[in-house]
PASEBA-1860 file (N, C-alpha, C; in nm, 3 decimals):
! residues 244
1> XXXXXXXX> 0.487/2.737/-1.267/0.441/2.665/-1.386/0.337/2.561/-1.346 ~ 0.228/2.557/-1.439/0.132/2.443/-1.387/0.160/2.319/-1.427 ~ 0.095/2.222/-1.352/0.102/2.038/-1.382/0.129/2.046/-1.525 ~ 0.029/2.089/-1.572/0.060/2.054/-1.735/0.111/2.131/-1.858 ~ 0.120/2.261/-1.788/0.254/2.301/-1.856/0.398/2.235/-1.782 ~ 0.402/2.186/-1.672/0.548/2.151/-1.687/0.539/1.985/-1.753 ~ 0.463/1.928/-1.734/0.408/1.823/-1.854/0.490/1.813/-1.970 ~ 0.392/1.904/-2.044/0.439/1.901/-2.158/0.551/1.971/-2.189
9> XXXXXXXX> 0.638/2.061/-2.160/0.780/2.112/-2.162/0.842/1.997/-2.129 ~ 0.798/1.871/-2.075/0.922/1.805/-2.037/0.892/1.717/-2.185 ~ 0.797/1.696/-2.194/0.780/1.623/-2.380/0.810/1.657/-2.483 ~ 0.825/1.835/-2.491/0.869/1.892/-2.583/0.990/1.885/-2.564 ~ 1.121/1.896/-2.492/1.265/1.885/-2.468/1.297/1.760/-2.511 ~ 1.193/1.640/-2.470/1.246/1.483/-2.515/1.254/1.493/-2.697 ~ 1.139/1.564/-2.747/1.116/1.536/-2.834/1.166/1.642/-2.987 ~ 1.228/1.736/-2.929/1.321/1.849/-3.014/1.424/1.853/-2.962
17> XXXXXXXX> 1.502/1.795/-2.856/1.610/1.879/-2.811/1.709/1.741/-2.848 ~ 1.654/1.648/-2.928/1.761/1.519/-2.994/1.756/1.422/-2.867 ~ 1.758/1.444/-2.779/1.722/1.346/-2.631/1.683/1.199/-2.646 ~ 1.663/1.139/-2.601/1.559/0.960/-2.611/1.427/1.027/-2.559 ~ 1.329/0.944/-2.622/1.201/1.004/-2.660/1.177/0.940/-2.538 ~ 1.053/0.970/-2.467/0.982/0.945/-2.312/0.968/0.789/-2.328 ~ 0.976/0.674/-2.242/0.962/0.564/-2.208/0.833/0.516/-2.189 ~ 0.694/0.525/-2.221/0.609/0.447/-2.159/0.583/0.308/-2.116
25> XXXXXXXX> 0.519/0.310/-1.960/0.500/0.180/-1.957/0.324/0.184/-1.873 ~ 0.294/0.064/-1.850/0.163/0.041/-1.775/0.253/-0.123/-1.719 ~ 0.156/-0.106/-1.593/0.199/-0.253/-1.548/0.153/-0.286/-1.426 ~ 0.118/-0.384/-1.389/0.011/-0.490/-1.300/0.107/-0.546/-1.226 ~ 0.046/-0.580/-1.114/0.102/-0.702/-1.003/0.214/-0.778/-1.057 ~ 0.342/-0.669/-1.028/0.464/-0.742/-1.139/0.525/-0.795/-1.266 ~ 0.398/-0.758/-1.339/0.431/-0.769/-1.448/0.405/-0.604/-1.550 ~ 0.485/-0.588/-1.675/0.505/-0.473/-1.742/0.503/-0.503/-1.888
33> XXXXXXXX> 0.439/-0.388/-1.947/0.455/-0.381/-2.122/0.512/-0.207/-2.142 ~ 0.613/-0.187/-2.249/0.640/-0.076/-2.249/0.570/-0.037/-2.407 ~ 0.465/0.039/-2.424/0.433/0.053/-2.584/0.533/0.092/-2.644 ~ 0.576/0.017/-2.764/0.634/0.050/-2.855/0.668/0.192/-2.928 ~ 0.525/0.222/-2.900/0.528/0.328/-3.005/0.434/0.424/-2.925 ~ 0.533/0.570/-2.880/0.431/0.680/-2.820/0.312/0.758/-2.896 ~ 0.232/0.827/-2.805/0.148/0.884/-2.868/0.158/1.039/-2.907 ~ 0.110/1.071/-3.032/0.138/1.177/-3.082/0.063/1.286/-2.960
41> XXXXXXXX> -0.037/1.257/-2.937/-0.060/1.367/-2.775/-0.103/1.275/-2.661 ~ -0.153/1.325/-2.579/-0.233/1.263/-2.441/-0.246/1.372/-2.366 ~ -0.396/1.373/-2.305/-0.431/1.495/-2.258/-0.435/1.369/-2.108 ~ -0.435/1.501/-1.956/-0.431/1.524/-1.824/-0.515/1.579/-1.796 ~ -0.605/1.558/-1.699/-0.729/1.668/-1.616/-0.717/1.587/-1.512 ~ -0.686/1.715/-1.471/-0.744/1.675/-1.295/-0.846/1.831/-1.284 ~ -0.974/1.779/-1.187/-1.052/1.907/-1.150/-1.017/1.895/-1.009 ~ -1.048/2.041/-0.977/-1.074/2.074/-0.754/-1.225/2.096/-0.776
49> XXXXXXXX> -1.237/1.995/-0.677/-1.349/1.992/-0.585/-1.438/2.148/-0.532 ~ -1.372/2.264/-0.557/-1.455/2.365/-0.481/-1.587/2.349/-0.499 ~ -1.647/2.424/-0.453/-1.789/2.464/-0.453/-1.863/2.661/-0.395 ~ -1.958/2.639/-0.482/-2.001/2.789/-0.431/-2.132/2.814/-0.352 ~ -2.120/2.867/-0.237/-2.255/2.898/-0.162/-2.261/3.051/-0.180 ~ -2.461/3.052/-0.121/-2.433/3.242/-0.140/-2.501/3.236/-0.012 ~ -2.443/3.364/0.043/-2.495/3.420/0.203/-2.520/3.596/0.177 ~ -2.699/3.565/0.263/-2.748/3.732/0.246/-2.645/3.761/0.248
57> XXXXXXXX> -2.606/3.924/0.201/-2.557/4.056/0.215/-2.408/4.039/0.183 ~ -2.390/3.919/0.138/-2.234/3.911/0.114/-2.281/3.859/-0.070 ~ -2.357/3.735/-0.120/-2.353/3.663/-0.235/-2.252/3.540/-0.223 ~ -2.212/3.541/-0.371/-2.167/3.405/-0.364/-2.019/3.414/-0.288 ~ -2.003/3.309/-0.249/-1.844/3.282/-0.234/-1.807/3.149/-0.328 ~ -1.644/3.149/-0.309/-1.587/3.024/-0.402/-1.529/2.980/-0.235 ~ -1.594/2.836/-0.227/-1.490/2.771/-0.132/-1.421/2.658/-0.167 ~ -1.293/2.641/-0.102/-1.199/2.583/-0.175/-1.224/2.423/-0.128
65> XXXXXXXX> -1.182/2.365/-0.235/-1.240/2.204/-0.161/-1.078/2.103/-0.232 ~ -1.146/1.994/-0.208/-0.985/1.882/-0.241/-0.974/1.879/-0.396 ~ -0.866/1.816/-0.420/-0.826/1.790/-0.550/-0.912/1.654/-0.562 ~ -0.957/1.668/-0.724/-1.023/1.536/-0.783/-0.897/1.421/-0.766 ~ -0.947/1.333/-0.860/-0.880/1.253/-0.951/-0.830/1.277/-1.039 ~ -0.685/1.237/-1.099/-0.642/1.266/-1.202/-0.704/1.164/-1.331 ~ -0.730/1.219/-1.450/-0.764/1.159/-1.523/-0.675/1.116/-1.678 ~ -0.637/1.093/-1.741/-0.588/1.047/-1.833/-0.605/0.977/-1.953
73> XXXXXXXX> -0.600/1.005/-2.050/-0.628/0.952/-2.205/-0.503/0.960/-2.352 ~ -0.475/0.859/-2.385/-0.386/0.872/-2.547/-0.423/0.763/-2.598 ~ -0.373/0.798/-2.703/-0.390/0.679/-2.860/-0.256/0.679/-2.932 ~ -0.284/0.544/-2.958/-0.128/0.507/-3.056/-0.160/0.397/-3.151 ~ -0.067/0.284/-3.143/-0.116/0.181/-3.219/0.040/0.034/-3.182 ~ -0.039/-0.038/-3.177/0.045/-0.158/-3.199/0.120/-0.154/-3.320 ~ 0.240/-0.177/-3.339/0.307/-0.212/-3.455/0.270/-0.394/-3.520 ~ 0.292/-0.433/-3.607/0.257/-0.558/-3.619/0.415/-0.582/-3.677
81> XXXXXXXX> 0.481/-0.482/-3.736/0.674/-0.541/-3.730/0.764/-0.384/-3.696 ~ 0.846/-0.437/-3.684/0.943/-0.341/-3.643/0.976/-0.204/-3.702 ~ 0.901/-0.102/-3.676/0.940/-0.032/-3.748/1.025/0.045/-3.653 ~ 1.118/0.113/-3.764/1.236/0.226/-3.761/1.212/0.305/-3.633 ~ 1.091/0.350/-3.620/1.074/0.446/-3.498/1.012/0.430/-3.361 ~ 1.007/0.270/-3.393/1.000/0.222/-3.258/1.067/0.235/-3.125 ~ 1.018/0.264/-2.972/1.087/0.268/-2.913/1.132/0.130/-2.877 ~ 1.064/-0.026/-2.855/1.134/-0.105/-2.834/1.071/-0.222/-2.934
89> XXXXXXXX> 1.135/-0.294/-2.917/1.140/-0.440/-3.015/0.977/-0.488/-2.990 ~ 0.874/-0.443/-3.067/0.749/-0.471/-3.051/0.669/-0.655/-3.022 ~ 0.641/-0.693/-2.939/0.519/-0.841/-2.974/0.432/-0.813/-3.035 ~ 0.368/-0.932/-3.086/0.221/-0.958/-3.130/0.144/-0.878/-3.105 ~ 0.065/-0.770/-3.182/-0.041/-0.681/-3.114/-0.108/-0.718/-3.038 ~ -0.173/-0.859/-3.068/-0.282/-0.935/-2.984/-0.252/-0.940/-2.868 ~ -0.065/-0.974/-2.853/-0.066/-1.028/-2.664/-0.068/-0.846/-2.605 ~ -0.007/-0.782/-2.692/-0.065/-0.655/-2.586/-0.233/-0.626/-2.544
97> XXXXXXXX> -0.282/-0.639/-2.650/-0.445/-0.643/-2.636/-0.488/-0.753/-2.506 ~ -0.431/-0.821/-2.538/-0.482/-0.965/-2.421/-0.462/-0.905/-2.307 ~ -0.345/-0.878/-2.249/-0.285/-0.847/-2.130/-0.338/-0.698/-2.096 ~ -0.389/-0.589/-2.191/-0.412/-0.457/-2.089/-0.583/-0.531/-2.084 ~ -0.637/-0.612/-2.180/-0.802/-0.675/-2.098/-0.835/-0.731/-2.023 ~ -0.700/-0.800/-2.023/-0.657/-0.949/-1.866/-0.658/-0.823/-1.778 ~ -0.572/-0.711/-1.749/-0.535/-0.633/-1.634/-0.669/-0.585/-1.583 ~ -0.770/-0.518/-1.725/-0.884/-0.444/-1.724/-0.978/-0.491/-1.641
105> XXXXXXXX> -0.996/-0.613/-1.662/-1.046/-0.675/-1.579/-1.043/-0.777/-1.467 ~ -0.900/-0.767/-1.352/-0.813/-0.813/-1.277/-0.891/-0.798/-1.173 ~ -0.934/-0.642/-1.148/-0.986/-0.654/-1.016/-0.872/-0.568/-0.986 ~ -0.776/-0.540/-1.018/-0.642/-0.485/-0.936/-0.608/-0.331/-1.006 ~ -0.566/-0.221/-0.975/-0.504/-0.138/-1.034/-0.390/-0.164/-1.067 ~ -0.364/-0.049/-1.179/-0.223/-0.043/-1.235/-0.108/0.061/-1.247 ~ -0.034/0.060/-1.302/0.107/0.180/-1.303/0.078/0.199/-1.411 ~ 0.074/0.342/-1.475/0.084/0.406/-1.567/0.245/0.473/-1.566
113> XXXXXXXX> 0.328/0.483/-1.638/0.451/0.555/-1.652/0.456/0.624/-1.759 ~ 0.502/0.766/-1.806/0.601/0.839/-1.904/0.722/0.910/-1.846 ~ 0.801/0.826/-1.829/0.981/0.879/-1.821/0.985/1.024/-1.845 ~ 1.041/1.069/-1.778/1.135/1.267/-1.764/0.954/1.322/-1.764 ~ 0.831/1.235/-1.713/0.744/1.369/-1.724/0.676/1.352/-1.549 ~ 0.587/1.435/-1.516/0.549/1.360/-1.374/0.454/1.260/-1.347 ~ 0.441/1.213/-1.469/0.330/1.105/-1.507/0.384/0.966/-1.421 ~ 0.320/0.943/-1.348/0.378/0.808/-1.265/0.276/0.807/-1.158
121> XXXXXXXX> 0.106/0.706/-1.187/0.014/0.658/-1.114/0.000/0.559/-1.107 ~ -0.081/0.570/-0.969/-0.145/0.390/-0.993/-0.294/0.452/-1.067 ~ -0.334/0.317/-1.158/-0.480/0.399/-1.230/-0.552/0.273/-1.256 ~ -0.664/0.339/-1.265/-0.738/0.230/-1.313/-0.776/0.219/-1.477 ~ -0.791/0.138/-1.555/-0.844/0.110/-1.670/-0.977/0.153/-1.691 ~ -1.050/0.297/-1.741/-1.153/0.269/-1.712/-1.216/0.263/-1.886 ~ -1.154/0.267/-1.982/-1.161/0.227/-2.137/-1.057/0.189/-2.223 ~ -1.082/0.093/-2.273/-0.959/0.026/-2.383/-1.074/-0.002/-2.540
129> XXXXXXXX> -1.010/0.080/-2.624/-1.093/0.038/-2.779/-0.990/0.045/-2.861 ~ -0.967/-0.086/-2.940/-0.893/-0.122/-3.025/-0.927/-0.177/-3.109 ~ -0.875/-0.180/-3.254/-0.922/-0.212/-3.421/-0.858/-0.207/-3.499 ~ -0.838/-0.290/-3.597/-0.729/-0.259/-3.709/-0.830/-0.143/-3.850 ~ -0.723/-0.105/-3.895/-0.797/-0.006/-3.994/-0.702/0.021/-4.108 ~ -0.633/-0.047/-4.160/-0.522/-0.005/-4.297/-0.474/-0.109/-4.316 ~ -0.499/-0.208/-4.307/-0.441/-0.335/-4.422/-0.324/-0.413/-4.361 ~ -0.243/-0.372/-4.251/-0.108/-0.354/-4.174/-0.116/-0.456/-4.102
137> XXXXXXXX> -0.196/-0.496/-4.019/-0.210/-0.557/-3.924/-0.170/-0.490/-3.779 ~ -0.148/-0.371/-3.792/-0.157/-0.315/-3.678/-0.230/-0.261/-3.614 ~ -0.264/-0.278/-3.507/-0.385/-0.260/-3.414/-0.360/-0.117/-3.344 ~ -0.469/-0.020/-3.381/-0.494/0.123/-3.340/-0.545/0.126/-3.189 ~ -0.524/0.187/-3.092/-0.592/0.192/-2.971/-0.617/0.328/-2.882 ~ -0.731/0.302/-2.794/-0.708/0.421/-2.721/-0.742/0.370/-2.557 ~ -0.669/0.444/-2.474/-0.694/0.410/-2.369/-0.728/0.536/-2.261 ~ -0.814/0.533/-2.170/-0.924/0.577/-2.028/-0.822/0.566/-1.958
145> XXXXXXXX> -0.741/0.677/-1.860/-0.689/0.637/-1.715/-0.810/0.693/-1.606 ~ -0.770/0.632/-1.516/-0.840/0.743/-1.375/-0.715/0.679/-1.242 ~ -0.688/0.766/-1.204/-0.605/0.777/-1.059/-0.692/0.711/-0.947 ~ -0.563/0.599/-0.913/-0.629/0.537/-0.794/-0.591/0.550/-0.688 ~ -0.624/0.517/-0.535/-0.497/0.602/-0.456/-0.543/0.480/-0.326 ~ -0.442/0.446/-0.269/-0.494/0.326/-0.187/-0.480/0.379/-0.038 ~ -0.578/0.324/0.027/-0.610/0.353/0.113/-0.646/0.247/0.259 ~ -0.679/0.278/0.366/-0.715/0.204/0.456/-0.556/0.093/0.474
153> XXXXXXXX> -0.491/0.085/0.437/-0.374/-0.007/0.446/-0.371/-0.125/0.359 ~ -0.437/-0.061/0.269/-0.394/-0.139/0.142/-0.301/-0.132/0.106 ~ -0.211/-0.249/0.029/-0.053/-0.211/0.006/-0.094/-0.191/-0.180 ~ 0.030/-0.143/-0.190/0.048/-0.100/-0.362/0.096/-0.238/-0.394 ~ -0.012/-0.299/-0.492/0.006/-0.390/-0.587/0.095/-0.346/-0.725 ~ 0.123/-0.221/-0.733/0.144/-0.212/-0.901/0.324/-0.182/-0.894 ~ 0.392/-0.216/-0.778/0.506/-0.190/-0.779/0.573/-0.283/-0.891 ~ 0.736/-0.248/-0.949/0.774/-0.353/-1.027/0.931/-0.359/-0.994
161> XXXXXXXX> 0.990/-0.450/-1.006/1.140/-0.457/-0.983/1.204/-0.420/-1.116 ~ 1.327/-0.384/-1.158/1.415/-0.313/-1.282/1.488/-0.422/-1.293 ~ 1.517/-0.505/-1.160/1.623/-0.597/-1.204/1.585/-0.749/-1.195 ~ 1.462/-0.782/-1.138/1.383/-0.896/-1.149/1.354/-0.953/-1.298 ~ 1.257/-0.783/-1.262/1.134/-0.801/-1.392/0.997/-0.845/-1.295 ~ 0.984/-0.854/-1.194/0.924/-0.888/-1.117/0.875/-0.818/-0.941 ~ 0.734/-0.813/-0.943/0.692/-0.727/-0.823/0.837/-0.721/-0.737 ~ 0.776/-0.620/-0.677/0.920/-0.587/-0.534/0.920/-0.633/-0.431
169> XXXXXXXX> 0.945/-0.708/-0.359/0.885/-0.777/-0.239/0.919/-0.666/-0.122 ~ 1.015/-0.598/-0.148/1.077/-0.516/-0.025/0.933/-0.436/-0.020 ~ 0.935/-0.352/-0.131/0.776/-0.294/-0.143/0.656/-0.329/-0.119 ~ 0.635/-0.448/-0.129/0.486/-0.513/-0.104/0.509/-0.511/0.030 ~ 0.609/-0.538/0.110/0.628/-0.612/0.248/0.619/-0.450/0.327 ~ 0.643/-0.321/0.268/0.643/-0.219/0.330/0.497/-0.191/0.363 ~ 0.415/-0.236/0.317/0.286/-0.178/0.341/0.237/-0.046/0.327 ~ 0.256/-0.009/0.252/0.182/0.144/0.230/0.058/0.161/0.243
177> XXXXXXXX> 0.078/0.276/0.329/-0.068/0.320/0.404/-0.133/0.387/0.260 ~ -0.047/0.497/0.165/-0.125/0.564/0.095/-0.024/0.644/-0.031 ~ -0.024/0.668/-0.109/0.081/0.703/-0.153/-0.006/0.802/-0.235 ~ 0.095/0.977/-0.246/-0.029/1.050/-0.308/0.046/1.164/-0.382 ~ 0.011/1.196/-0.477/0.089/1.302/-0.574/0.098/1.426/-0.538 ~ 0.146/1.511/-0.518/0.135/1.663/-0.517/0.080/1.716/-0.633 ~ -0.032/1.845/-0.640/-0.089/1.874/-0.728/-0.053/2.047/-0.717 ~ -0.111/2.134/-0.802/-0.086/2.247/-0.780/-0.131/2.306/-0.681
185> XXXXXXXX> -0.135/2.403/-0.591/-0.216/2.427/-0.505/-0.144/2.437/-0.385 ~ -0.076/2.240/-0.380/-0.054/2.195/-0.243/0.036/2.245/-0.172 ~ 0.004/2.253/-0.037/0.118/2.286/0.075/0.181/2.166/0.138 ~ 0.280/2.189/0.162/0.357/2.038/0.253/0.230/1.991/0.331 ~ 0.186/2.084/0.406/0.112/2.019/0.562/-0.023/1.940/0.469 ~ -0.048/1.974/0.347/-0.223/1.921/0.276/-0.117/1.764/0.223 ~ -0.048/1.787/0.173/0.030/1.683/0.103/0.026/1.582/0.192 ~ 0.113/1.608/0.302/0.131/1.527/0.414/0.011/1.443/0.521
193> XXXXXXXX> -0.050/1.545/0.512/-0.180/1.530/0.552/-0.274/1.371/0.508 ~ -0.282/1.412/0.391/-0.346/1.326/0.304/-0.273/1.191/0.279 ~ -0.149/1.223/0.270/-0.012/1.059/0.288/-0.059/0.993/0.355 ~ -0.042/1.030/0.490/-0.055/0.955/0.692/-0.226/0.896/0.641 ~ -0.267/1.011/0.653/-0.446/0.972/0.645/-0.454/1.007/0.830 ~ -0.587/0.929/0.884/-0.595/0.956/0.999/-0.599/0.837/1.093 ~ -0.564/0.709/1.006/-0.587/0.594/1.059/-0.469/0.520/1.123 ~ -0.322/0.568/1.097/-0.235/0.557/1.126/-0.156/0.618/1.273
201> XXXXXXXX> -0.070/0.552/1.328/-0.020/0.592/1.489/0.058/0.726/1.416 ~ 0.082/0.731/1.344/0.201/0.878/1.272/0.121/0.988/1.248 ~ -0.039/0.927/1.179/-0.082/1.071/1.147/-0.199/1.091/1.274 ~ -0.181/1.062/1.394/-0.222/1.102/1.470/-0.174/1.166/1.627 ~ -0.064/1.165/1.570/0.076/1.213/1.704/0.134/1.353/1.590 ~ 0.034/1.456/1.726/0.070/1.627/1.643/0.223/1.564/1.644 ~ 0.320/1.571/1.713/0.455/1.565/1.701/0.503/1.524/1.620 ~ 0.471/1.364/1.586/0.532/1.315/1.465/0.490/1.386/1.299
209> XXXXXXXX> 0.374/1.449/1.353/0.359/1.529/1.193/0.423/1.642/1.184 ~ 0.476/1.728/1.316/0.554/1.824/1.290/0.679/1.788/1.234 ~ 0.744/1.699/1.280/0.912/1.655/1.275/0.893/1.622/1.106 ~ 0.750/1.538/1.071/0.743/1.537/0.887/0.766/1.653/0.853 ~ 0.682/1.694/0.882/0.655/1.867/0.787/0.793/1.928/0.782 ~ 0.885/1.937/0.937/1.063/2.020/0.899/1.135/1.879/0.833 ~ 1.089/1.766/0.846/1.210/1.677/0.746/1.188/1.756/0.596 ~ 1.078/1.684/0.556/1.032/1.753/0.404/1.049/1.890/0.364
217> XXXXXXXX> 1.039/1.966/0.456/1.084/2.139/0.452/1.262/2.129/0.418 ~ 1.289/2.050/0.507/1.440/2.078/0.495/1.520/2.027/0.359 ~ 1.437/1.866/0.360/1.466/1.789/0.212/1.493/1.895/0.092 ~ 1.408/1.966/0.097/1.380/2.105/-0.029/1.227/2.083/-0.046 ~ 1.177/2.054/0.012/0.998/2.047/0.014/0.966/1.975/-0.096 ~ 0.839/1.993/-0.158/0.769/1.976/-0.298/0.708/2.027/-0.358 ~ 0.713/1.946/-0.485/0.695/2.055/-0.636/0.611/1.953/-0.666 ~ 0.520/2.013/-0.760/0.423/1.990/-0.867/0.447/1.770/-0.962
225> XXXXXXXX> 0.385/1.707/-0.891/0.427/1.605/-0.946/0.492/1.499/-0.873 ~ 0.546/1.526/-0.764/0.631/1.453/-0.646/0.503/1.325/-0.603 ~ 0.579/1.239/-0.554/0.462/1.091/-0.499/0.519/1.091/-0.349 ~ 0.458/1.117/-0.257/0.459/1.098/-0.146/0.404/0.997/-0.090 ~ 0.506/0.936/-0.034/0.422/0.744/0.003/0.471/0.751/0.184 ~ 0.360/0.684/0.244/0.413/0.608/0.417/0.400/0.530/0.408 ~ 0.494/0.468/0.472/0.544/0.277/0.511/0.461/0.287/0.699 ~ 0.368/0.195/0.713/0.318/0.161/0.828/0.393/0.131/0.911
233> XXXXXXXX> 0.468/0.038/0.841/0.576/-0.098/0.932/0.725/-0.036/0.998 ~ 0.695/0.070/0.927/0.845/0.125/0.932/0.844/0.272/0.954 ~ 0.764/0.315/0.986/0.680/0.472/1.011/0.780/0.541/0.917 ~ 0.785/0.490/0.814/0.898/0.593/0.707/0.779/0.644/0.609 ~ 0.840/0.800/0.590/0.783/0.876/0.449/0.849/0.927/0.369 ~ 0.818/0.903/0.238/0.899/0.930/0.130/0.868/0.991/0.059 ~ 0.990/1.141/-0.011/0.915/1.174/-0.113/1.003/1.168/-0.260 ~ 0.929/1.090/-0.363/1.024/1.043/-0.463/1.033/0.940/-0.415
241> XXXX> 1.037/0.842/-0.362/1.118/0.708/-0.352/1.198/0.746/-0.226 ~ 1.224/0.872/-0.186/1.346/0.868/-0.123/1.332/0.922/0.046 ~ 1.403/0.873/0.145/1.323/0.880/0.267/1.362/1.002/0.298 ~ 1.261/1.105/0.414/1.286/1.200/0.465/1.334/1.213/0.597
END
């Protein structure tokens, strides 16, 4: 099944099978807003990189190249009072407006979330347009993702604690070299590959990338959607959250 057919099967089950409807959230350097109110769709693209050359006596070929960026887009609307089909107890439209323009323009990436789907990036903001339009006072919006992916030993700013409410320190203090999604296509060894990077003592000891490759083989490997993260400090890799 592809990224986005298993996507959306997991939205369609939330959303006919009587279930709790998907959770969204977005959220910055420890802090989080969950919209109130989901969106009736949101489209996913990610493109691959291939490319085509042609050589006398053969023509073209397709050669295979990396996965893009994932990209991302939905629309909903601020509630201005509580309505019935809210998922949670809505604020002021405005302070949501304030805070995804404060983030927009932070300088920092962010967490995008939808609960039971494999939607869970860091992204960047790259459009926010919002307006009222029916008398309500509720503010209509649409929002631009693009997938960010950190690198060089940058740590993940967009972590959040469940029981704080507040960044993770265990997480910030892990240092993540890179943390990176599985897409269709991927094999453990490209997945893995791309985690370590080449700047790291792990992803440059053949050995230690073999012993990854049979942990994760053995774990039950990966599927379509999985976040594969390395801790520098702690030469740990994870897939899901969870160590191998």
């Amino acid at each position: 099944m592809s990224f986005l057919s298993s996507l959306m099967s997991s939205l369609t089950a939330t959303s006919t099978g009587g279930n709790t409807p998907p959770k969204i959230y977005l959220q910055n350097d420890g802090s989080r807003i969950q919209f109130p109110v989901g969106p009736s769709a949101f489209e996913v693209n990610v493109k691959q990189n291939n490319s085509t050359i042609n050589i006398n006596n053969i023509g073209e070929l397709n050669m295979l190249g990396k996965t893009g960026l994932m990209a991302l887009s939905f629309a909903s609307f601020f509630p201005a009072q509580a309505y019935s089909f809210c998922a949670c107890t809505p604020n002021e439209p405005s302070s949501y407006v304030n805070l995804i323009d404060k983030w927009r323009t932070s300088g920092k990436p962010c967490r995008f979330i939808i609960s039971g789907t494999p939607v869970n990036y860091a992204v960047t903001i790259d459009g926010f347009k919002w307006g009222e339009k029916d008398g309500t006072s509720d503010v209509y919006f649409s929002l631009d993702f693009k997938e960010y992916k950190f690198v060089g030993g940058a740590l993940d700013s967009t972590a959040f604690s469940e029981v704080t409410g507040l960044k993770s320190r265990s997480s910030w203090l892990e240092s993540t070299l890179q943390s990176i999604t599985a897409y269709p296509g991927d094999s453990i060894g490209d997945v893995i590959g791309r985690t370590v990077g080449k700047t790291s003592s792990f992803g440059t000891n053949d050995t230690n990338i073999l012993t990854a490759y049979k942990a994760v083989a053995k774990s039950g490997g990966i599927k379509v959607g999985d976040v594969l993260t390395y801790a520098s400090s702690s030469n740990t890799l994870k897939v899901g959250g969870k160590n191998v």
